[in-house]
TORTI-254722 format. One record per residue (C-alpha): x, y, z; residue number from 1. Coordinates in steps of 0.5 Angstrom, whole numbers, plus 500, padded with zeros to 3 digits. Layout:
N
{X X, Y Y, Z Z, i NUM}
...
This chain:
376
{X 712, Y 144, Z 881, i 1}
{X 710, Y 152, Z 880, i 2}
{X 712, Y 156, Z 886, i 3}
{X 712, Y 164, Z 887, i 4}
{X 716, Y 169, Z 890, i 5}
{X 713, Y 175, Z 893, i 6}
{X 717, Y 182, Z 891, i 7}
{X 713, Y 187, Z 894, i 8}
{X 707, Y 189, Z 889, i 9}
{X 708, Y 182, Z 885, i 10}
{X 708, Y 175, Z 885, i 11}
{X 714, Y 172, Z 881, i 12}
{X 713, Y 165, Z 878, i 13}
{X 720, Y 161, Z 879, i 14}
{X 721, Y 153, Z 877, i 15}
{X 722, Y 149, Z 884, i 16}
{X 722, Y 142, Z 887, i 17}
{X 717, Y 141, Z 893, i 18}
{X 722, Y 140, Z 897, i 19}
{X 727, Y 146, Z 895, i 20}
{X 730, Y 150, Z 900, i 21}
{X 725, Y 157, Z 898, i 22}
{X 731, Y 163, Z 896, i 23}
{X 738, Y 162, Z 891, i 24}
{X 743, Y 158, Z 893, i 25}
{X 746, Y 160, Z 900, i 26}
{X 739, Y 162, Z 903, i 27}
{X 735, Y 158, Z 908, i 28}
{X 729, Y 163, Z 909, i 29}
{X 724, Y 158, Z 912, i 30}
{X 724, Y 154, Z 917, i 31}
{X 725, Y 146, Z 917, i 32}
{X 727, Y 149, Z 908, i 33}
{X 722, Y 148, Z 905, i 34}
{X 714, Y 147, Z 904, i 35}
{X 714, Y 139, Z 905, i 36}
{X 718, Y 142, Z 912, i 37}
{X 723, Y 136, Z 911, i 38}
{X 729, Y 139, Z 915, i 39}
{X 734, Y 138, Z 909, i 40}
{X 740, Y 143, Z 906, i 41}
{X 743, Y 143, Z 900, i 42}
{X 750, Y 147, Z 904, i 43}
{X 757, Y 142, Z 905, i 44}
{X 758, Y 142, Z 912, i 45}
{X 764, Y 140, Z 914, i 46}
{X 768, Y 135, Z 921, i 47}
{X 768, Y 142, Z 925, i 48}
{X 765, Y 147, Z 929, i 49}
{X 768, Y 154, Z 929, i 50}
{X 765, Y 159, Z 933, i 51}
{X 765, Y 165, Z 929, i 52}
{X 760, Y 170, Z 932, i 53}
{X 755, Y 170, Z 938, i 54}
{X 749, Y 176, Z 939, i 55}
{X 746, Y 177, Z 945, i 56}
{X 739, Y 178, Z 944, i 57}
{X 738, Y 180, Z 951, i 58}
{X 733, Y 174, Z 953, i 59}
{X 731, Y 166, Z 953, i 60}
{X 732, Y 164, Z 944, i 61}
{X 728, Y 159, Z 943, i 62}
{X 726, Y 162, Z 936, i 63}
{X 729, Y 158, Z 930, i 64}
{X 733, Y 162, Z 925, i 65}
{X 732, Y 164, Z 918, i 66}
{X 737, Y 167, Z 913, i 67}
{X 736, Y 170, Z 907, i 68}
{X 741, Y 176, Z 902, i 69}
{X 745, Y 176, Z 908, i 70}
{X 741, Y 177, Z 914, i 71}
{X 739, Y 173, Z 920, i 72}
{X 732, Y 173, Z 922, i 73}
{X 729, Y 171, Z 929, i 74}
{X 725, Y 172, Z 935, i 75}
{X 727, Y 172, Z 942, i 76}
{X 723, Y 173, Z 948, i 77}
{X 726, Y 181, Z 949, i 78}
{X 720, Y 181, Z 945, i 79}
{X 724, Y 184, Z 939, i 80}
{X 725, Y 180, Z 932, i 81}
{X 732, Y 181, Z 931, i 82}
{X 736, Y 182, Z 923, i 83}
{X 742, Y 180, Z 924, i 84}
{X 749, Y 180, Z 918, i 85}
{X 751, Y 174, Z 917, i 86}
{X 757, Y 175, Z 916, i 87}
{X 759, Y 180, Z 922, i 88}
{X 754, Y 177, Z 927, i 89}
{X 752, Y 185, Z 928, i 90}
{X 745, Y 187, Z 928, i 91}
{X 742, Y 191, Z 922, i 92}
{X 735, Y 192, Z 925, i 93}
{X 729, Y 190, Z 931, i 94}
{X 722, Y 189, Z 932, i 95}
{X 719, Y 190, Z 938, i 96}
{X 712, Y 187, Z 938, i 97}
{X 708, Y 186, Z 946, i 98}
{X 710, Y 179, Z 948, i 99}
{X 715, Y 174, Z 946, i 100}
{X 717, Y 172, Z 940, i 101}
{X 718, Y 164, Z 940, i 102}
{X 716, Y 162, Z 933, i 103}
{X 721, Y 163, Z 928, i 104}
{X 720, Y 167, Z 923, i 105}
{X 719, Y 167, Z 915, i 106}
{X 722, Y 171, Z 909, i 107}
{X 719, Y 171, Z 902, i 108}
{X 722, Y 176, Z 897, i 109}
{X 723, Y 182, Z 901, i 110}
{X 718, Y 180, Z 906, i 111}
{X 719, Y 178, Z 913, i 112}
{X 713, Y 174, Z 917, i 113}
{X 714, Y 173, Z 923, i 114}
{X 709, Y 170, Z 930, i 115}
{X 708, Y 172, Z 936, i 116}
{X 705, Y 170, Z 942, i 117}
{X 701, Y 177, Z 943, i 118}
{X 697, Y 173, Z 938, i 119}
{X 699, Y 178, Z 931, i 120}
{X 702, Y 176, Z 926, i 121}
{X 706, Y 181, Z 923, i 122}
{X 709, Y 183, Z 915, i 123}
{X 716, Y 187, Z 915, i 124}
{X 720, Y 189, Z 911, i 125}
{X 726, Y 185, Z 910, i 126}
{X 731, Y 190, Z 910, i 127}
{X 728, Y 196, Z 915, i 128}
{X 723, Y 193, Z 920, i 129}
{X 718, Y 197, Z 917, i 130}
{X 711, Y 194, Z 919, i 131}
{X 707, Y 192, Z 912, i 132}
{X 701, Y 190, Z 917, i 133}
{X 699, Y 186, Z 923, i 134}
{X 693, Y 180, Z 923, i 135}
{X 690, Y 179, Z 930, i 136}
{X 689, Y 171, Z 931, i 137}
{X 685, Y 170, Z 939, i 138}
{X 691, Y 166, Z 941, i 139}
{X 699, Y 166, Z 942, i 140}
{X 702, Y 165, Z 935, i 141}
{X 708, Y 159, Z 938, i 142}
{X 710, Y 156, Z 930, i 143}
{X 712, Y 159, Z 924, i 144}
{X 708, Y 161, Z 919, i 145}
{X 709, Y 157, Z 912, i 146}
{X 708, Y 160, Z 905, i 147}
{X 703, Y 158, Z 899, i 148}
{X 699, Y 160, Z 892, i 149}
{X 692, Y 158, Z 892, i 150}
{X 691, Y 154, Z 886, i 151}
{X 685, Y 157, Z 884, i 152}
{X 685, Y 164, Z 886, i 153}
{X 693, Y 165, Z 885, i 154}
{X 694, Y 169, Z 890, i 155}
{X 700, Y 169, Z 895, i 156}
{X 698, Y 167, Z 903, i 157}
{X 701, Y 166, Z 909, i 158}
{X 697, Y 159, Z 912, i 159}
{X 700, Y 160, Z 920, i 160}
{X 697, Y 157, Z 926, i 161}
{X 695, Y 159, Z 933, i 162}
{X 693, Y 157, Z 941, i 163}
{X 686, Y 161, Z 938, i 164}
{X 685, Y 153, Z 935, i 165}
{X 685, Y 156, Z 928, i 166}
{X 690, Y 155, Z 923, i 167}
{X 690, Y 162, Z 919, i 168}
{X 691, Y 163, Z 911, i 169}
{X 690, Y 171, Z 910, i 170}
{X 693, Y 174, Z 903, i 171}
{X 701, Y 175, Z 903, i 172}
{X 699, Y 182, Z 901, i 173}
{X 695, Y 185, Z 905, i 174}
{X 694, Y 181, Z 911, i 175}
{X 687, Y 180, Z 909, i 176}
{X 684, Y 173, Z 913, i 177}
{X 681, Y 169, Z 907, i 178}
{X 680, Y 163, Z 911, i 179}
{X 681, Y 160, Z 918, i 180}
{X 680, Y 152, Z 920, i 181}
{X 677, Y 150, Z 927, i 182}
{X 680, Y 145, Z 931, i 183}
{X 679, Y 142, Z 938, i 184}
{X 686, Y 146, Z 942, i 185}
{X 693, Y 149, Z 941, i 186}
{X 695, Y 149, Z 934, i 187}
{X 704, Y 148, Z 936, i 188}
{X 707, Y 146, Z 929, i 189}
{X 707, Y 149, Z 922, i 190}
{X 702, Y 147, Z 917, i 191}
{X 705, Y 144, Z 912, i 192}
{X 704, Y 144, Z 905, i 193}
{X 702, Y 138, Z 901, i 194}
{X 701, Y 138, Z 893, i 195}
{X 701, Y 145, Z 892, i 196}
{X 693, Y 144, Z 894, i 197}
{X 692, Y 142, Z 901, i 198}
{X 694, Y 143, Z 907, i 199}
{X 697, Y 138, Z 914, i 200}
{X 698, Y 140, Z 921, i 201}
{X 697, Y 136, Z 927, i 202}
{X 695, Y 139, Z 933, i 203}
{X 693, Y 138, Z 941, i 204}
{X 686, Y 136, Z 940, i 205}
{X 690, Y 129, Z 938, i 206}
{X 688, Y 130, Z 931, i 207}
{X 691, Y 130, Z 925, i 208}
{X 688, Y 134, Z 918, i 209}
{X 688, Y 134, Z 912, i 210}
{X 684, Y 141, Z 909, i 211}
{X 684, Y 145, Z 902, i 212}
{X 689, Y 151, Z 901, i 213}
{X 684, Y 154, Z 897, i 214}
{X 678, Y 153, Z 901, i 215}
{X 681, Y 151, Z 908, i 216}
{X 675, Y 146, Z 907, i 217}
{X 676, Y 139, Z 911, i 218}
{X 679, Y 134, Z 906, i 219}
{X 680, Y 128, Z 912, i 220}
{X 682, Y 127, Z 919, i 221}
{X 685, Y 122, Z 923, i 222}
{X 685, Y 121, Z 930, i 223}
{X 691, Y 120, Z 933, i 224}
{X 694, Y 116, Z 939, i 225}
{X 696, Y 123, Z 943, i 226}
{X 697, Y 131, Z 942, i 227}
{X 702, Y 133, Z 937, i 228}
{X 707, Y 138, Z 939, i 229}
{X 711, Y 140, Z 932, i 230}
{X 710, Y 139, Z 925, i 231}
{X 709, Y 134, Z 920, i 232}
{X 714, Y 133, Z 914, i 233}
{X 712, Y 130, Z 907, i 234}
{X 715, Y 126, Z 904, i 235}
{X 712, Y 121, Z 898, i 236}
{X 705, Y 122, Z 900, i 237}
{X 707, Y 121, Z 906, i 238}
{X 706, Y 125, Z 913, i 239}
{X 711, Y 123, Z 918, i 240}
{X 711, Y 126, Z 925, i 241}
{X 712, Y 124, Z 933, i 242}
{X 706, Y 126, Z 939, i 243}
{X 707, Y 127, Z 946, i 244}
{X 704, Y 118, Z 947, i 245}
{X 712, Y 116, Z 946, i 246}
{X 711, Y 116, Z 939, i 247}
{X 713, Y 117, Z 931, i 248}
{X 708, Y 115, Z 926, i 249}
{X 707, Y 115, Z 919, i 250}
{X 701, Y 116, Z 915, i 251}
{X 698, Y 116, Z 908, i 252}
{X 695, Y 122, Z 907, i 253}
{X 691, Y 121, Z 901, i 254}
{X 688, Y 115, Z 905, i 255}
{X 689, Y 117, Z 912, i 256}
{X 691, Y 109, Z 913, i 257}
{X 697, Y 109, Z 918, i 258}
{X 704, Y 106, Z 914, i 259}
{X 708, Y 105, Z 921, i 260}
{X 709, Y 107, Z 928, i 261}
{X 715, Y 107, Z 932, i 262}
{X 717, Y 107, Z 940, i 263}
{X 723, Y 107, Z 942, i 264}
{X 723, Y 109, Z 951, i 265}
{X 718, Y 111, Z 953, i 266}
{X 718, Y 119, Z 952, i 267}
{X 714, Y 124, Z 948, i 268}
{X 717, Y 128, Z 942, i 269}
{X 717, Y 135, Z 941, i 270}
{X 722, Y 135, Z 936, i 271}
{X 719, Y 135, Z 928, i 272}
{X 722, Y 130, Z 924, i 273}
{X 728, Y 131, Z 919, i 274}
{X 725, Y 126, Z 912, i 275}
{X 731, Y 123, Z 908, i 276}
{X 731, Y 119, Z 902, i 277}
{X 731, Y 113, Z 906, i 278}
{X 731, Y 116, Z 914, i 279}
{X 726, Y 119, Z 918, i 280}
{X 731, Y 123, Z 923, i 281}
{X 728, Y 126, Z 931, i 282}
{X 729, Y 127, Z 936, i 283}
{X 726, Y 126, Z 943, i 284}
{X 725, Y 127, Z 951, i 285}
{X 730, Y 120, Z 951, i 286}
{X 735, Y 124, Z 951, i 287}
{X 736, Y 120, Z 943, i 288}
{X 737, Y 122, Z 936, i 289}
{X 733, Y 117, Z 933, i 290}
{X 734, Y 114, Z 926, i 291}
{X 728, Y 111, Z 923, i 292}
{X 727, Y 107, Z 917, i 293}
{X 722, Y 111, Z 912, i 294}
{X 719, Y 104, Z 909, i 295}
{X 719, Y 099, Z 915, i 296}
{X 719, Y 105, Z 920, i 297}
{X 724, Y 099, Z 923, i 298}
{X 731, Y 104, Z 927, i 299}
{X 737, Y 104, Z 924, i 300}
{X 740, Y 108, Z 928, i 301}
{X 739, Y 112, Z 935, i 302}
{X 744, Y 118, Z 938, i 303}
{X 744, Y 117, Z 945, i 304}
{X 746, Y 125, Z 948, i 305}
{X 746, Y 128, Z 956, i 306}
{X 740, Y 132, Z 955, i 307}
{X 733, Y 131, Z 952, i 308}
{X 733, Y 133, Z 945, i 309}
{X 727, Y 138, Z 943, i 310}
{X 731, Y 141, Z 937, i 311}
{X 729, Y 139, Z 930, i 312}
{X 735, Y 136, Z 928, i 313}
{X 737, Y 138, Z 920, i 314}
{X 740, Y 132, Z 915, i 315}
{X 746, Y 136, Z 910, i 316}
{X 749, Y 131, Z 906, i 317}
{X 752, Y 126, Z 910, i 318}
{X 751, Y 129, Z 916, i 319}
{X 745, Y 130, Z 921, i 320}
{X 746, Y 137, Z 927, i 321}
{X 742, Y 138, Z 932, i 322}
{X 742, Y 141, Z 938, i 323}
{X 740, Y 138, Z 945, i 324}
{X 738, Y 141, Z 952, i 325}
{X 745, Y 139, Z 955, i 326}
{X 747, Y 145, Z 951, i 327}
{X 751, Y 141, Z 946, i 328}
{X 750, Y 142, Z 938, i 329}
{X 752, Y 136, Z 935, i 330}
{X 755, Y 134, Z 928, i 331}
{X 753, Y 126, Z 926, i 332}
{X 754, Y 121, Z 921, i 333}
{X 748, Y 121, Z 917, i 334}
{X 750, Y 113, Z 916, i 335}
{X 751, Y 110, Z 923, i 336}
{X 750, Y 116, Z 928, i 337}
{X 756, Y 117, Z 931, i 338}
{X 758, Y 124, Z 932, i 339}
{X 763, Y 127, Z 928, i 340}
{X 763, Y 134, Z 933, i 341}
{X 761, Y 137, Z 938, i 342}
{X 760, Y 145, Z 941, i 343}
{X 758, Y 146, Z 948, i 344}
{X 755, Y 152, Z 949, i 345}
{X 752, Y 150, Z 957, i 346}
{X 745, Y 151, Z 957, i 347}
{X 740, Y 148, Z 953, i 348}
{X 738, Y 149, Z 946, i 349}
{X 731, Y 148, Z 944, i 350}
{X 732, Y 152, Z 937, i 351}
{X 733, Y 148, Z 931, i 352}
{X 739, Y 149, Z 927, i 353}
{X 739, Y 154, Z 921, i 354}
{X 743, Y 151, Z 915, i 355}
{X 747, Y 155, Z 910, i 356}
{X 752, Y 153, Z 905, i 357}
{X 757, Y 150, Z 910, i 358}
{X 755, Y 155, Z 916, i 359}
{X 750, Y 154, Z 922, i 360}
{X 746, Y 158, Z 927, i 361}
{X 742, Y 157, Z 932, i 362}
{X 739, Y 160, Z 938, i 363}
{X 741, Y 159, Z 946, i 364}
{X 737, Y 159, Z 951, i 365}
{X 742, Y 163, Z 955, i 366}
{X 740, Y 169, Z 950, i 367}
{X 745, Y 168, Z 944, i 368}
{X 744, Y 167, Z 937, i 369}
{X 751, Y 163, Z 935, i 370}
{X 754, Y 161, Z 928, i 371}
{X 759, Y 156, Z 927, i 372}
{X 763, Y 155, Z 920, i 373}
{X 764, Y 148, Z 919, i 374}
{X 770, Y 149, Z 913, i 375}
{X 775, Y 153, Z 917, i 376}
């Protein structure tokens, strides 16, 4: 498929497949990689973790990271969008915006967008901090924001969803609102993109949508079982996500007909899933990574950890990592699910991991971004 890259003034048509990663080799500047937000990497993670740096960012991390030409970005609840050098762990430069900031961020070109619960979302640039514009939403902004053109229009725009009950598409240029869809409560998870021309998310009202890019007009809806906390990854036509009713469902998108439903215990998920070519991978409040099967939606595999598991987890290779509110990031064989590694950092991790080329960073919940190298 076509996409697009923003580059200050322009955006610069570049030859992708849906479910790349959005920048060159060695970045990892959206969360969950792509688009379709299917949570796999292109990097070689190894069989161990080495620490190589911490940051502190003064306060709770539940924001994810993302990296892009050798910075790290990612929120914090200090309030602050930290810039961070990949291979030195020193900070370049922050952002301080009203209230926390737990959604993660996203880069696009020399862009960086970022959500905050003071309900703005924020453009800067990447490599200064220096604000390009702010968009106001009525309600904290907890999930990143994903990118798109408008198929008809060809214009470039940010789609991102808030606690006003809106999902938002304004212009990647000007922060310009060009449409807003209504729902019924908080919209938590990041919009997916499907087919270069719709639009999908799932939010507390139990519903998920299916709605135009171009238009923000409804296409369907399906009602589902329970509120969905996360976010919906694509894969094949097919939306695959877990709700707070102890379940993870797969939905036909184009027809709205329900593929499958798993339940493993009897806890909700607030993991969003990682989508192989043969798995759909979350975690869950059983304190397991679960390991389904993407055409019987039968368990192949399941993960037991000694926390719960709201980390989205994100399939590299043969391997799956994730971290767990024991205050463990894990390592696993994508194949049966043991555990090859392990790192304790002693309090709970919420991120989700970022991937880049064979290199991990994720946020603490002790305040500290860490980065790991898996190929010492």
């Amino acid at each position: 498929m076509l996409c697009f890259l923003f580059l200050a003034s322009a955006w610069i048509i570049c030859d992708h497949s849906a479910g790349s990663v959005f920048g060159k080799d060695g970045d990892w500047p959206q969360h969950r990689g792509g688009q379709d937000l299917r949570g796999v990497a292109s990097g070689k993670l190894g069989d161990k973790l080495k620490l190589l740096w911490t940051f502190e960012t003064g306060d709770f991390t539940k924001s994810s990271a993302v990296v892009k030409d050798g910075l790290v970005f990612i929120g914090s609840d200090s309030k602050k969008l930290h810039a961070i050098d990949l291979k030195t762990g020193k900070e370049a430069w922050n952002y301080e915006t009203e209230l926390a900031i737990e959604a993660a961020p996203l880069v696009v070109g020399d862009v960086v967008y970022i959500g905050s619960t003071d309900g703005f979302l924020y453009a800067l640039q990447a490599k200064t901090g220096k604000l390009i514009w702010k968009y106001e939403t009525e309600g904290e902004i907890m999930g990143a924001g994903n990118r798109a053109i408008r198929p008809k229009s060809k214009d470039g725009v940010i789609v991102i969803g808030s606690y006003d009950n809106y999902v938002h598409c304004v212009n990647a240029k000007s922060g310009k609102l060009l449409w807003k869809f209504e729902t019924n409560n908080y919209v938590n998870g990041v919009p997916t993109i499907l087919d270069g021309d719709k639009v999908v998310f799932g939010g507390c009202d139990a519903v998920l949508y299916v709605v135009g890019l171009e238009d923000g007009k409804l296409v369907r809806s399906v009602e589902v079982e329970a509120p969905i906390a996360a976010t919906v990854a694509i894969a094949d036509g097919i939306g695959y996500v877990g709700n707070m009713d102890n379940a993870v469902t797969g939905f036909d998108l184009k027809t709205g007909e329900v593929v499958w439903t798993y339940r493993g215990k009897n806890f909700p998920y607030y993991s969003s899933p990682a989508v192989t070519e043969k798995h759909c991978l979350i975690g869950g409040r059983d304190k397991g990574l679960h390991c389904i099967d993407r055409v019987t939606g039968k368990a192949a595999w399941r993960f037991a950890s000694r926390g719960r598991i709201d980390s989205s987890p994100v399939a590299c290779g043969d391997k799956v990592v994730f971290g767990t509110m024991d205050g463990k990031i894990y390592l696993a064989s994508l194949k049966d699910g043991k555990e090859i590694v392990s790192y304790e950092v002693g309090e709970p991790i919420s991120s989700t991991p970022a991937v880049v080329g064979t290199q991990i960073i994720f946020g603490c919940e002790d305040g500290n971004v860490y980065a790991f190298e898996t190929n010492p």
